[in-house]
C-alpha positions in Angstrom: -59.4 252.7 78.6 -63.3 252.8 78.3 -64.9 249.4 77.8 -66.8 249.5 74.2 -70.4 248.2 74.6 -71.5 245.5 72.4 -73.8 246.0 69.4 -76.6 243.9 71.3 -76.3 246.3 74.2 -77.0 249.6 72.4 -80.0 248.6 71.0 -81.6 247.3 74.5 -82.7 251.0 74.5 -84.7 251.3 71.6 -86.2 247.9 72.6 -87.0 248.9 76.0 -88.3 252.5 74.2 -90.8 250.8 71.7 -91.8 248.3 74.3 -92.7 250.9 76.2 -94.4 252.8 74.1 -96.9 250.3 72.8 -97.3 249.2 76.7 -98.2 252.6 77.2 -100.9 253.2 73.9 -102.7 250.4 75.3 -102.8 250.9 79.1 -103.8 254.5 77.8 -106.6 254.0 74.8 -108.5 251.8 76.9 -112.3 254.0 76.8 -111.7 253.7 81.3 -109.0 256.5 80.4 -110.1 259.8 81.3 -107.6 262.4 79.3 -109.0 265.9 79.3 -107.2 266.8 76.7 -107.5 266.0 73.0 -103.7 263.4 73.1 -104.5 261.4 75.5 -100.8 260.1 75.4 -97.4 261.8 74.4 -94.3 259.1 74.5 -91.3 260.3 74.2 -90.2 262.5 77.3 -88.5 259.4 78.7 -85.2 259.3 78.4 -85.0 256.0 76.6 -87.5 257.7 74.3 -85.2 260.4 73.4 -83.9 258.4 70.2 -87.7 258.1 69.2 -89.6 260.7 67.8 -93.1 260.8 69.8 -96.5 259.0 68.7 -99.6 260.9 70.0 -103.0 259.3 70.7 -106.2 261.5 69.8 -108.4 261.2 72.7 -111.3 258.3 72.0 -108.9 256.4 70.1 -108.6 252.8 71.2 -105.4 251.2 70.4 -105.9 248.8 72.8 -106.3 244.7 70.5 -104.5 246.3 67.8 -102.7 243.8 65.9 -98.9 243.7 66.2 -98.2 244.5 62.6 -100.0 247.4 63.2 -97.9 248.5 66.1 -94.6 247.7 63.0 -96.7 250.2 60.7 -96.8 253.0 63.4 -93.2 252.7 64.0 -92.8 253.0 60.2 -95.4 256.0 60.4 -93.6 257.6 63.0 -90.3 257.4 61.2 -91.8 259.4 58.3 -93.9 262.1 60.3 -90.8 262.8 61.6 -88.3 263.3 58.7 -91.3 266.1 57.7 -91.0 267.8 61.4 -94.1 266.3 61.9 -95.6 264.3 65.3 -97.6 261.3 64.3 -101.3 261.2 66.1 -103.0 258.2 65.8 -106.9 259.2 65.2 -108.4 255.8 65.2 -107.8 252.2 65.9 -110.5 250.2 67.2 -112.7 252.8 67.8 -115.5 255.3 65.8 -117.7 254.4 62.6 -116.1 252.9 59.9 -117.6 250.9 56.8 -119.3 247.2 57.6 -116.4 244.8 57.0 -113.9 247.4 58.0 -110.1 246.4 59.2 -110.4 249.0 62.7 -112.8 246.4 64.3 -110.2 243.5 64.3 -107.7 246.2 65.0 -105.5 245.7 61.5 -106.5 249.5 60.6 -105.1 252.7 62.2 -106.0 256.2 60.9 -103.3 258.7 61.2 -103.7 262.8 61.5 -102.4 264.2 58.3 -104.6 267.9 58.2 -101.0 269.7 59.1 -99.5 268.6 55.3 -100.1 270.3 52.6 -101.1 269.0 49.8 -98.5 267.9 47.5 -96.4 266.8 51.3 -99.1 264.9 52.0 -99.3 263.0 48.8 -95.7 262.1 49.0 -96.0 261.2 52.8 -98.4 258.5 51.6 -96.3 257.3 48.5 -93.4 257.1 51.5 -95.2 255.2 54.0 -96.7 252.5 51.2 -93.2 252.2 50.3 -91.7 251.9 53.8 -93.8 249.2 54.2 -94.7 246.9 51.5 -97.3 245.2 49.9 -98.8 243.6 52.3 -100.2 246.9 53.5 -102.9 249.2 52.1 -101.7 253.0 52.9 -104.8 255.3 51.5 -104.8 259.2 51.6 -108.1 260.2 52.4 -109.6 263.5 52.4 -109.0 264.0 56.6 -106.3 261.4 57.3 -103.9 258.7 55.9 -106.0 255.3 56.4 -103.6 252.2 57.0 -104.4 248.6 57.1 -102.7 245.4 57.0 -104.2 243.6 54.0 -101.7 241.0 52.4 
């Protein structure tokens, strides 16, 4: 007879998988990081990443000080690429010129890649992602990515 794991057990993974993966956006945004190619990070070859789909992490993007609600919204995010076959790449955190006053700077703004939708698929990944998570978040389609801040 097999010995039936208990439901605390089975999620240790996915625990282990996201800490893992925000451990690894930081250690890999920071502007020391050297990526020759345009991701500088991929998650998700790990094993315990297999129940994940991946985040990508343009290269320049600082993720490093974001916020930990932010690192909730990506999750979120990354849920939704996903269920449109799509991989979620983080363009901009802390990083790159944004308006005076602007949410990236205290790192409670993320901009996310969204040139791949089309149109009318990009319109209802927005109205998705605001729904997924609430109003205490600010989910703007605009015209080269999906802009999303943490603004209760």
């Amino acid at each position: 007879m097999e010995a039936q794991m208990a439901p605390e057990s089975r999620r240790t993974p996915t625990k282990a998988a996201n800490a893992l993966l925000t451990l690894f956006a930081i250690l890999l945004s920071s502007p020391s990081s050297e990526a020759s190619e345009e991701i500088g990070l991929v998650a998700g070859t790990h094993s315990l990443l297999k129940s994940q789909p991946p985040i990508a992490v343009k290269k320049g993007a600082i993720l490093a000080g974001l916020d930990r609600r932010m690192y909730f919204a990506l999750q979120k995010a990354r849920r939704v690429w996903s269920r449109y076959g799509k991989l979620l790449v983080v363009t901009s955190g802390l990083d790159g010129r944004h308006k005076k006053g602007s949410l990236h700077y205290v790192g409670l703004a993320v901009d996310l890649r969204s040139r791949y939708f089309a149109p009318s698929t990009r319109r209802t990944v927005t109205r998705e992602l605001r729904r997924n998570l609430g109003d205490e978040f600010q989910v703007i389609d605009e015209k080269h990515h999906i802009h999303v801040e943490f603004d209760p």
